[in-house]
Backbone as a chain_set.jsonl record, in Angstrom:
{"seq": "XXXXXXXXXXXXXXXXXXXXXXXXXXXXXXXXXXXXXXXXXXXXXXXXXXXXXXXXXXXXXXXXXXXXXXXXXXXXXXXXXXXXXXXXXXXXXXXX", "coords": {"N": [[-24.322, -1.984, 11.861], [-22.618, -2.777, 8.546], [-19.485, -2.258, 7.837], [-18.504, 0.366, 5.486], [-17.148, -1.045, 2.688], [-14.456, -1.487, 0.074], [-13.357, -2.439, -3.212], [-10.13, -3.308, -3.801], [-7.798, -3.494, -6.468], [-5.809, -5.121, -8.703], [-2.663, -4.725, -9.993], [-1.737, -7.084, -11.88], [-2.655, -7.918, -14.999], [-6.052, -9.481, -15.128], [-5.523, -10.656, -12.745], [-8.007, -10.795, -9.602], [-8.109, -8.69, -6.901], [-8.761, -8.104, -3.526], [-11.455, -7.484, -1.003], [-11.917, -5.14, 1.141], [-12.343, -3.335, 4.244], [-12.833, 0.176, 3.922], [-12.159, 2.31, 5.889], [-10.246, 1.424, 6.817], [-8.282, 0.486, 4.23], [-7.804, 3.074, 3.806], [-6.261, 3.92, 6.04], [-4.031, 2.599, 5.673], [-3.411, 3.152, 3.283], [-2.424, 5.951, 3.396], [-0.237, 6.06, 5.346], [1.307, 4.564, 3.951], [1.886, 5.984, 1.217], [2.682, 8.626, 3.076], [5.238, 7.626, 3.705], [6.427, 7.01, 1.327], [6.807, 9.258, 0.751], [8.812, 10.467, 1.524], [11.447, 8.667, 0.818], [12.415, 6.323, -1.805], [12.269, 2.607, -1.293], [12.309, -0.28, -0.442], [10.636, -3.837, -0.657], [10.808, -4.71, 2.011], [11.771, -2.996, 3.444], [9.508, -1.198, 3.342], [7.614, -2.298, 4.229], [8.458, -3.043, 6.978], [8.645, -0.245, 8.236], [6.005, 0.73, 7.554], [4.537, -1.159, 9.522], [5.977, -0.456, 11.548], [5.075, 2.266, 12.059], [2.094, 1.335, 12.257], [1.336, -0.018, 13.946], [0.48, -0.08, 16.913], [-2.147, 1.373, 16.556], [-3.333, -0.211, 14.573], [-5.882, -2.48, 13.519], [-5.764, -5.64, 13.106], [-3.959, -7.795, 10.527], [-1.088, -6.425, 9.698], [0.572, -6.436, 7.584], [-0.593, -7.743, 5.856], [-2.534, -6.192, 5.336], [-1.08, -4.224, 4.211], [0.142, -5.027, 1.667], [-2.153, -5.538, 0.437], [-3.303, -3.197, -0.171], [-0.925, -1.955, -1.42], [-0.637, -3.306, -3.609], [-2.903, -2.117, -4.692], [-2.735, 0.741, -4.756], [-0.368, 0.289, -6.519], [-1.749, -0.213, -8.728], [-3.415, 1.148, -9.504], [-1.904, 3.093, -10.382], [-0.349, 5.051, -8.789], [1.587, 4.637, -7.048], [4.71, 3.133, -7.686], [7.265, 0.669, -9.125], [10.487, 0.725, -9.229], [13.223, 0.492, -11.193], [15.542, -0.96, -10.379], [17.839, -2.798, -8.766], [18.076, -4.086, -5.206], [14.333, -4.403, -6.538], [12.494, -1.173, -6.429], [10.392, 0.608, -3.977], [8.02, 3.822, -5.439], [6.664, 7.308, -5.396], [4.438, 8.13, -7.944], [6.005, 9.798, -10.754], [3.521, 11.72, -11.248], [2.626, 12.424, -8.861], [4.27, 12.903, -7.29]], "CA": [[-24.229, -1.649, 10.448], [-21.58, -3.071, 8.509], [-18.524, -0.923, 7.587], [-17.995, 0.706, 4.201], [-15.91, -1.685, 1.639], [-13.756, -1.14, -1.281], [-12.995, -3.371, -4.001], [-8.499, -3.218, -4.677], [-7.502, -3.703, -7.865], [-4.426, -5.54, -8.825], [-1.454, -4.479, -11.22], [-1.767, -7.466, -12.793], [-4.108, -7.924, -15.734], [-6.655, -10.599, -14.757], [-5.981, -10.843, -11.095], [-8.671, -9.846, -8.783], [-7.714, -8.286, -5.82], [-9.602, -8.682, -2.166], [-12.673, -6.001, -1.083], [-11.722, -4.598, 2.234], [-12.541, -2.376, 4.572], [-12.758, 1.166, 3.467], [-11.579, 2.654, 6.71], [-8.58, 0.381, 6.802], [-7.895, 0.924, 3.241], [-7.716, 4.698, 3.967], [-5.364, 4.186, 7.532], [-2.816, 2.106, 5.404], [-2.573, 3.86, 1.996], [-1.909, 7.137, 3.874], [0.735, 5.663, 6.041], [2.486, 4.035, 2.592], [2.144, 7.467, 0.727], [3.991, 9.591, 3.818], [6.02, 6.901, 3.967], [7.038, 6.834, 0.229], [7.093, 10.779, 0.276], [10.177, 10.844, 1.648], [12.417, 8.512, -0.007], [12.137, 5.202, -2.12], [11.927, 1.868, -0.362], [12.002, -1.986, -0.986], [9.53, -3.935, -0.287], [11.033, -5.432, 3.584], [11.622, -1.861, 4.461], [8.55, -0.316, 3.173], [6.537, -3.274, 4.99], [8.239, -2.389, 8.439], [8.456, 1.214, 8.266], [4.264, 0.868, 7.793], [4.215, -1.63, 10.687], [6.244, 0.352, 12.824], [3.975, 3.38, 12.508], [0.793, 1.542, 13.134], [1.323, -1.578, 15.351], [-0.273, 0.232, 18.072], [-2.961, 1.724, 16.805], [-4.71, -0.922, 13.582], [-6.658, -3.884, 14.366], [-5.77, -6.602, 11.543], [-2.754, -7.866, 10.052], [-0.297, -4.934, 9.306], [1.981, -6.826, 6.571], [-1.659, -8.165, 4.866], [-3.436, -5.145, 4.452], [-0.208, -3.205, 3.262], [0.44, -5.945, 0.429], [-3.248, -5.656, -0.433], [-3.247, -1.401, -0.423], [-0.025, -1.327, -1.715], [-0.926, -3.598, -4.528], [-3.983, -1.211, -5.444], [-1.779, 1.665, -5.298], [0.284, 0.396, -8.172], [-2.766, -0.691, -10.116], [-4.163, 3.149, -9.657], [-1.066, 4.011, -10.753], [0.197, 6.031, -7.763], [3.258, 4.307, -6.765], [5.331, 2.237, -8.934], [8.358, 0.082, -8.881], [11.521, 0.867, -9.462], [13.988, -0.797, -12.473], [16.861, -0.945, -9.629], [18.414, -4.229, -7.83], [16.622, -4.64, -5.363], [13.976, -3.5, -6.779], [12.215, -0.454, -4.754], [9.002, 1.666, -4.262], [8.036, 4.639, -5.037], [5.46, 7.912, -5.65], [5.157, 8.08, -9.44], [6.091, 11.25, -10.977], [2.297, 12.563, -11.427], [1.727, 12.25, -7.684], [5.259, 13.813, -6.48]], "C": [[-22.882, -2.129, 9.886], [-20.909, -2.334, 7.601], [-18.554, -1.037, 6.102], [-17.045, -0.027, 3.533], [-15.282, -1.072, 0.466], [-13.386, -1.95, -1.933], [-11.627, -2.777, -4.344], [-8.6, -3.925, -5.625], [-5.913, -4.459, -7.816], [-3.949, -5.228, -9.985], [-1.672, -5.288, -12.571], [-2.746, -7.675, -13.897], [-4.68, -9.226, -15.447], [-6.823, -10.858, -13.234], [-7.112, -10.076, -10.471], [-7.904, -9.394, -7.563], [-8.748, -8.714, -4.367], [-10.378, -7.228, -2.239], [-12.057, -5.963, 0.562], [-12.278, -3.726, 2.648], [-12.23, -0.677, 4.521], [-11.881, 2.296, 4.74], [-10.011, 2.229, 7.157], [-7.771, 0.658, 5.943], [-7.354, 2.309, 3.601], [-6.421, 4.664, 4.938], [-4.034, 3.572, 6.721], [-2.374, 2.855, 3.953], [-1.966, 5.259, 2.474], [-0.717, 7.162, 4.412], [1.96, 5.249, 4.838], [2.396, 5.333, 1.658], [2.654, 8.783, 1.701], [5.103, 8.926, 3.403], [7.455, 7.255, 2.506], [7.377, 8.472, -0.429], [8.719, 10.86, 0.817], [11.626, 9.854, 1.102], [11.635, 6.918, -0.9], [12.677, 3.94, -1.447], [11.803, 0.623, -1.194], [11.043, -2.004, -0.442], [9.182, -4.41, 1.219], [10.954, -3.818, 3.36], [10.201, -1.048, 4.102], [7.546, -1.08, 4.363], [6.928, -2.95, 6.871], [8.348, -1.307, 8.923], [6.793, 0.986, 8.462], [3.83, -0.133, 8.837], [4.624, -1.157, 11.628], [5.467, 1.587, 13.301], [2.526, 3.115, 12.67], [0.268, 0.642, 13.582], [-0.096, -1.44, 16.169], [-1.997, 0.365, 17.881], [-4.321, 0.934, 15.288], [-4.511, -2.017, 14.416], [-6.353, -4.718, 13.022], [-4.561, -6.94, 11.264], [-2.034, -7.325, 8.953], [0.42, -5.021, 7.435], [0.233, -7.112, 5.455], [-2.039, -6.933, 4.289], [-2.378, -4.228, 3.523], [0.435, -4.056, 2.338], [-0.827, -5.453, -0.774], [-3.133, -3.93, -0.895], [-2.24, -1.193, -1.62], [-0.372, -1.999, -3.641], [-1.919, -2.928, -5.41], [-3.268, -0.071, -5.624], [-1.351, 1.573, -6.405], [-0.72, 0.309, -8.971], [-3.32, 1.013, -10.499], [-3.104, 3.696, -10.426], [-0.644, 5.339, -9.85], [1.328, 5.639, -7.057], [3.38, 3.506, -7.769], [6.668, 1.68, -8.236], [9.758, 0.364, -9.62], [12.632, -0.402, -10.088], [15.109, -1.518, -11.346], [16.599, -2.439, -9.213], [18.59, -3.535, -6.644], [15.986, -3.09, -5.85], [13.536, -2.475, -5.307], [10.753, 0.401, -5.206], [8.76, 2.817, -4.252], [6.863, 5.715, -5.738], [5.826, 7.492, -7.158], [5.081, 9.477, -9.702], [4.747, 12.248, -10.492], [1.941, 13.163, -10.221], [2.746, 13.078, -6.206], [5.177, 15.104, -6.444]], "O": [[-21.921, -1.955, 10.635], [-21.483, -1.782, 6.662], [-18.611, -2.103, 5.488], [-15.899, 0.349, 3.781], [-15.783, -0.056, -0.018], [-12.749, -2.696, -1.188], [-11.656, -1.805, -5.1], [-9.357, -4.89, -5.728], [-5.074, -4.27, -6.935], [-4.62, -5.379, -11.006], [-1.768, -4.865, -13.722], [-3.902, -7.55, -13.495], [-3.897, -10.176, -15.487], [-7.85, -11.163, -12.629], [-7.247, -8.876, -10.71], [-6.86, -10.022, -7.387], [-9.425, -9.74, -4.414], [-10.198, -6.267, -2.987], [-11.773, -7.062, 1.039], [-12.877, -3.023, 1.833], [-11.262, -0.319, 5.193], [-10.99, 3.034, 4.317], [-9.038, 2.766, 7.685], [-6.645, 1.043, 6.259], [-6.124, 2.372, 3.607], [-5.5, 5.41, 4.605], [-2.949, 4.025, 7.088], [-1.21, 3.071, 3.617], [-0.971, 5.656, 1.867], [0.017, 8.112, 4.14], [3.153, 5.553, 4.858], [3.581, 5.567, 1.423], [2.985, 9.839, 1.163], [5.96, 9.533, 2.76], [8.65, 7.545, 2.559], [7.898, 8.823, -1.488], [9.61, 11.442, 0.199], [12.734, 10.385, 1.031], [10.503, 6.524, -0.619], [13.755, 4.187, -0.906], [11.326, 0.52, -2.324], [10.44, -1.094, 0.126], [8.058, -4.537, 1.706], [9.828, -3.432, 3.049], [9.962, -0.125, 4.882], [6.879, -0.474, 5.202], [6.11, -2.722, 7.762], [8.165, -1.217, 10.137], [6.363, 1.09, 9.611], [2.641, -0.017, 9.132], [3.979, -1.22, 12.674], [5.238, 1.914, 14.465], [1.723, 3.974, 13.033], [-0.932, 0.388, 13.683], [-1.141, -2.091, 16.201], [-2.872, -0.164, 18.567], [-5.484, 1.257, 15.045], [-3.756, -2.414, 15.303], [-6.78, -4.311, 11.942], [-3.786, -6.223, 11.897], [-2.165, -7.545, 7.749], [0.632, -4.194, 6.548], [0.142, -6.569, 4.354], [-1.94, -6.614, 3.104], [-2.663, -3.669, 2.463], [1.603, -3.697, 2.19], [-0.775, -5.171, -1.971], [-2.855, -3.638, -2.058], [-2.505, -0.492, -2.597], [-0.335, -1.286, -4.643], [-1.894, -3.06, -6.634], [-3.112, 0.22, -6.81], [-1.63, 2.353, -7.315], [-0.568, 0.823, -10.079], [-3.492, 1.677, -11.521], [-3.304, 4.701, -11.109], [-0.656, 6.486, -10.296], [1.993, 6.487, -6.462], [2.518, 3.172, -8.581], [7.099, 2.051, -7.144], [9.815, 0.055, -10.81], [12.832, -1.566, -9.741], [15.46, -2.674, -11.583], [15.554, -3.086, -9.28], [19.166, -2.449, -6.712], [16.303, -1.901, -5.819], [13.793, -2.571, -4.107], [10.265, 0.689, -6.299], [9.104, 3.372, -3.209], [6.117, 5.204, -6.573], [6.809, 6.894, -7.595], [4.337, 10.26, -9.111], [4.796, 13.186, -9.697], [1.194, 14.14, -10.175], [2.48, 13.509, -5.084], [5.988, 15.756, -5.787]]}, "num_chains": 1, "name": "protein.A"}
């Protein structure tokens, strides 16, 4: 049977985003919302903070899917970017 998908969304207006796996989706936005619960984050350290916690245990490429997640995140409007040099990531108010 083939696995549950999800269509991500992208930030920008017009871009599509990629359809992924729904299970995947789920293992990496969870990992980038602990992640971003505890402080705000560029986008190198957010990317190996979420590869260091799940090297071991996803199947796929770590840095891809948390570009693609992270990119639907912002479009949902659940993290956001920060005005700062560099910039940085983080929950958005509604969600802290």
């Amino acid at each position: 049977m083939k696995e549950e998908q999800i269509q991500t969304l992208h930030p920008q207006p017009g871009k599509v985003n990629k359809r992924i796996a729904l299970k995947k989706y789920n293992t990496i936005s969870e990992n980038i919302l602990a992640i971003l619960t505890k402080k705000e984050l560029t986008h190198t350290e957010l990317m190996e903070k979420l590869y260091s916690n799940v090297k071991d245990s996803f199947e796929g490429g770590v840095q891809w899917y948390g570009e693609t997640v992270k990119l639907d995140l912002e479009a949902r409007g659940i993290i956001e970017r920060t005005n700062s040099k560099p910039e940085k990531y983080r929950l958005t108010t509604t969600k802290r």
